[in-house]
VEXGUKE-785852 format. One record per residue (C-alpha): residue number from 1; residue in three letters; x, y, z. Coordinates in steps of 0.02 Angstrom, whole numbers, plus 50000, padded with zeros to 5 digits. Layout:
<minus>
NUM	ALA	X	Y	Z
...
</minus>
This chain:
<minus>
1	UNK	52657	58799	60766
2	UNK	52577	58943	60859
3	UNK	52772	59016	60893
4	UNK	52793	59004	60701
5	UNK	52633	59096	60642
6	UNK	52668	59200	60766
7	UNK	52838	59251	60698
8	UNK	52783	59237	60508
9	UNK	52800	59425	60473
10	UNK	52976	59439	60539
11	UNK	53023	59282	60449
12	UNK	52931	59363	60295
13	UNK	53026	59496	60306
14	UNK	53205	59432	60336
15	UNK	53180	59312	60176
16	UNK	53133	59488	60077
17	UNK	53306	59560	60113
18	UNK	53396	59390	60102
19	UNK	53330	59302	59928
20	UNK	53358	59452	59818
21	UNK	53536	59441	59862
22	UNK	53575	59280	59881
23	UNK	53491	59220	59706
24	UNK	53597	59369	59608
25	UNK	53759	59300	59699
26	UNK	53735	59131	59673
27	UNK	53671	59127	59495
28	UNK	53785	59254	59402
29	UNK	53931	59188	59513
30	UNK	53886	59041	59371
31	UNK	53844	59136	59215
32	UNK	53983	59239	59240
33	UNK	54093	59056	59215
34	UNK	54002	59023	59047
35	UNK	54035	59189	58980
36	UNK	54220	59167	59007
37	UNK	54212	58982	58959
38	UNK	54130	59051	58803
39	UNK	54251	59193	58747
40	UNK	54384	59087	58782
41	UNK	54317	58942	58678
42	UNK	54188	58827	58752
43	UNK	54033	58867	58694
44	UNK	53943	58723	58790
45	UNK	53870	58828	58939
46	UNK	53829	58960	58785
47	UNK	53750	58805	58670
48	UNK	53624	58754	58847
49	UNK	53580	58921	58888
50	UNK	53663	58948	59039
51	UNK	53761	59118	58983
52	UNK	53621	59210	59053
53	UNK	53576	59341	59210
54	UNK	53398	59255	59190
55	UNK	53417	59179	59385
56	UNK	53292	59041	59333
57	UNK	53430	58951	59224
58	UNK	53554	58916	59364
59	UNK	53425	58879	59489
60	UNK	53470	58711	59588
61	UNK	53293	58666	59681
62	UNK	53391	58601	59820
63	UNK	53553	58702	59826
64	UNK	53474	58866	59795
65	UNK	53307	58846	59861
66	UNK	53239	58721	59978
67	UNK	53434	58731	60088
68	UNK	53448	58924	60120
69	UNK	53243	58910	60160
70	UNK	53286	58794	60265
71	UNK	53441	58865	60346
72	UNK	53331	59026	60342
73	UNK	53157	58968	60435
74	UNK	53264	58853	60557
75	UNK	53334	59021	60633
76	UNK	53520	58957	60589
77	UNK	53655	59100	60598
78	UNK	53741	59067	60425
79	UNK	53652	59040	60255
80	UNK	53747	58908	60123
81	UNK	53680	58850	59952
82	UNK	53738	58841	59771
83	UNK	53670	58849	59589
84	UNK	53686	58719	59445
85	UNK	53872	58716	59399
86	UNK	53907	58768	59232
87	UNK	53957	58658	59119
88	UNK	54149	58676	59057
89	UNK	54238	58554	58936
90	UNK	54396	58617	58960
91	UNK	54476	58520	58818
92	UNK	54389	58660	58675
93	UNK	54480	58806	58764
94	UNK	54600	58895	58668
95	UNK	54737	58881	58794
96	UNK	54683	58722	58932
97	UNK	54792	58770	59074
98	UNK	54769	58968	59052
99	UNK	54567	58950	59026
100	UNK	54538	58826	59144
101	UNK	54627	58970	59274
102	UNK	54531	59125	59218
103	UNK	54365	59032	59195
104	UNK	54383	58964	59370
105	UNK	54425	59135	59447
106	UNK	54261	59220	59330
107	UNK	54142	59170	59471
108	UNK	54225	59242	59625
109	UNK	54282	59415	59536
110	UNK	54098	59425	59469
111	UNK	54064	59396	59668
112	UNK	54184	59540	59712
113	UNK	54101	59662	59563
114	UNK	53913	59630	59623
115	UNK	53983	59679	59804
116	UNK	54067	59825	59753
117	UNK	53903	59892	59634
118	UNK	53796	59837	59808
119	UNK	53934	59964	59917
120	UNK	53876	60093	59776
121	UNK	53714	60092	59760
122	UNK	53714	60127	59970
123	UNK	53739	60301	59922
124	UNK	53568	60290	59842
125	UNK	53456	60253	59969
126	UNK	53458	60406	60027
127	UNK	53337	60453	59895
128	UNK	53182	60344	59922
129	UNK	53050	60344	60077
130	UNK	53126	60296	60224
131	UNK	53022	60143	60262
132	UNK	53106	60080	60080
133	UNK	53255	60149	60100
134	UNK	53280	60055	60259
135	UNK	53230	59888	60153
136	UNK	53334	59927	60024
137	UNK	53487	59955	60144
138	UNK	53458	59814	60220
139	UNK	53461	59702	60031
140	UNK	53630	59777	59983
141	UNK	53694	59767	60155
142	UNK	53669	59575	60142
143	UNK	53721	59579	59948
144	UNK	53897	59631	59994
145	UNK	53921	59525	60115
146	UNK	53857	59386	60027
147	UNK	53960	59429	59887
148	UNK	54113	59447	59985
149	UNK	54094	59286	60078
150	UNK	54056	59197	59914
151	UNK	54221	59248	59840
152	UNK	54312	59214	59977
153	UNK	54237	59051	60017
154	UNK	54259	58991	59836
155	UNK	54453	59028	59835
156	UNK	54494	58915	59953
157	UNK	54618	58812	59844
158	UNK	54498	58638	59858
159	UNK	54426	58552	59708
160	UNK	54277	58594	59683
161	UNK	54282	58763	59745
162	UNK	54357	58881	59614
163	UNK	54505	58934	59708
164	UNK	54552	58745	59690
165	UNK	54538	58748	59514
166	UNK	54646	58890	59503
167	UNK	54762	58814	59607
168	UNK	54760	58664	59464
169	UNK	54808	58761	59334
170	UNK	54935	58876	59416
171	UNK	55040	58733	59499
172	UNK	55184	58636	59416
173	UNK	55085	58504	59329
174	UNK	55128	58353	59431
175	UNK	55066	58461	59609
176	UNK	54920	58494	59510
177	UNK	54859	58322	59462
178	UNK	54888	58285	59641
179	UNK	54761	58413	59690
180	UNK	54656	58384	59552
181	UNK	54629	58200	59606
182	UNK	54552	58263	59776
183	UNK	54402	58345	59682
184	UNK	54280	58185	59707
185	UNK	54308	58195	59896
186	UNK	54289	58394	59894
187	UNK	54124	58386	59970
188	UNK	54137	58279	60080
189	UNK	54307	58377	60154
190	UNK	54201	58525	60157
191	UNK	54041	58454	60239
192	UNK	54167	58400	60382
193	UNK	54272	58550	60386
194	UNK	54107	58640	60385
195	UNK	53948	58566	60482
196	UNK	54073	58384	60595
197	UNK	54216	58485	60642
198	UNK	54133	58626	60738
199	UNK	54005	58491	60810
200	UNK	54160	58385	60889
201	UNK	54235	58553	60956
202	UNK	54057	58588	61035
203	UNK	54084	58422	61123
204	UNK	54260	58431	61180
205	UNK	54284	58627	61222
206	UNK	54373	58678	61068
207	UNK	54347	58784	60951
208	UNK	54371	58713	60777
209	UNK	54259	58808	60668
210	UNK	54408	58816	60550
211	UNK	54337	58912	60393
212	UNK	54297	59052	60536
213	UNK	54460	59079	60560
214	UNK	54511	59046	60372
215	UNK	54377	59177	60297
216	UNK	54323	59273	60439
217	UNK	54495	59397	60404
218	UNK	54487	59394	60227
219	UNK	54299	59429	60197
220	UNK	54322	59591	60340
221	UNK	54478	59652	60234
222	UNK	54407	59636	60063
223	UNK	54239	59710	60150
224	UNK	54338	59868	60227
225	UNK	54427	59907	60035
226	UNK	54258	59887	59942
227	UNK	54187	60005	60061
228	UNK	54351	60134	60073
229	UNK	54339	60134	59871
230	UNK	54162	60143	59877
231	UNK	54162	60314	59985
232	UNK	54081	60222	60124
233	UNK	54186	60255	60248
</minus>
């Protein structure tokens, strides 16, 4: 207890450049679904009020709050968490197959905007008091790579994740029903590729932290172009 007091204003301060970030990335990653979902013909995430940058409307209390805390306060390397999924009926849009595609992809590209806006705004910092402009830094910092790693992570063609709903709709049709039917086990796939994986290479020597080596590459590439067309570097 005394340990954690004791550390209090460092963990005060690493939440401060952390939850800005994180809630933006998270929560528009899901309005920017129901806006596409609702110019392409589903108005149902329009209709519950969740085509909205109000943060407060995709809020999951676990997913997006008590998990990263958690994750955050336990000292853990990595941060993980999600909003309330928009709701889709895929059956109103104008062109199923098409729609479900482009909706799906919304949230990642809207991941891959915020990063490249967070890569921009760098050049500001500049501008304000040091002791801010170090905080501030610090928040976009974490925004694009939170960004990045969102978009990344959410490609990876597996129901639920968007990339595997993409994958759905771009595949012949009998592929894609095949994939489609692995979306109530997605989870579960992901918790072990994720958290029992890693824990059994721990145990026997080997290293098989597979979405390292699956997203580690990407999210560094994508990170390197945002910041080249950025004029970071």
């Amino acid at each position: 207890m005394y340990k954690f007091l004791e550390n209090f204003p460092q963990v005060v301060y690493t939440a401060s450049v952390w939850v800005l970030p994180v809630l933006l990335a998270i929560t528009l990653h899901e309005a920017a679904h129901g806006w596409v979902a609702w110019k392409l013909g589903d108005g149902t995430a329009k209709a519950m009020g969740r085509v909205t940058f109000n943060p407060l409307k995709h809020i999951d209390p676990f997913g997006t709050v008590i998990l990263p805390a958690m994750l955050l306060l336990s000292g853990a390397n990595f941060l993980f968490g999600w909003a309330k999924p928009v709701p889709v009926n895929i059956h109103r849009l104008r062109d199923v197959k098409r729609g479900m595609v482009l909706v799906a992809a919304a949230g990642p590209i809207s991941n891959l905007s915020m990063a490249y806006i967070a890569a921009l705004m760098v050049h500001f910092v500049q501008y304000f008091p040091p002791t801010f402009g170090y905080w501030m830094a610090e928040n976009l910092s974490n925004a694009l790579t939170i960004n990045i790693l969102l978009a990344v992570f959410n490609m990876v063609p597996l129901p639920p994740l968007d990339g595997g709903r993409v994958a759905v709709g771009l595949l012949p049709r009998s592929l894609g029903m095949l994939l489609a039917r692995l979306e109530k086990f997605g989870l579960f796939i992901l918790i072990g590729i994720l958290f029992i994986l890693p824990m059994i290479g721990n145990q026997i020597g080997v290293n098989l932290a597979v979405f390292s080596w699956l997203i580690g590459a990407p999210v560094n590439f994508l990170a390197n172009i945002i910041a080249h067309a950025a004029g970071l570097i």
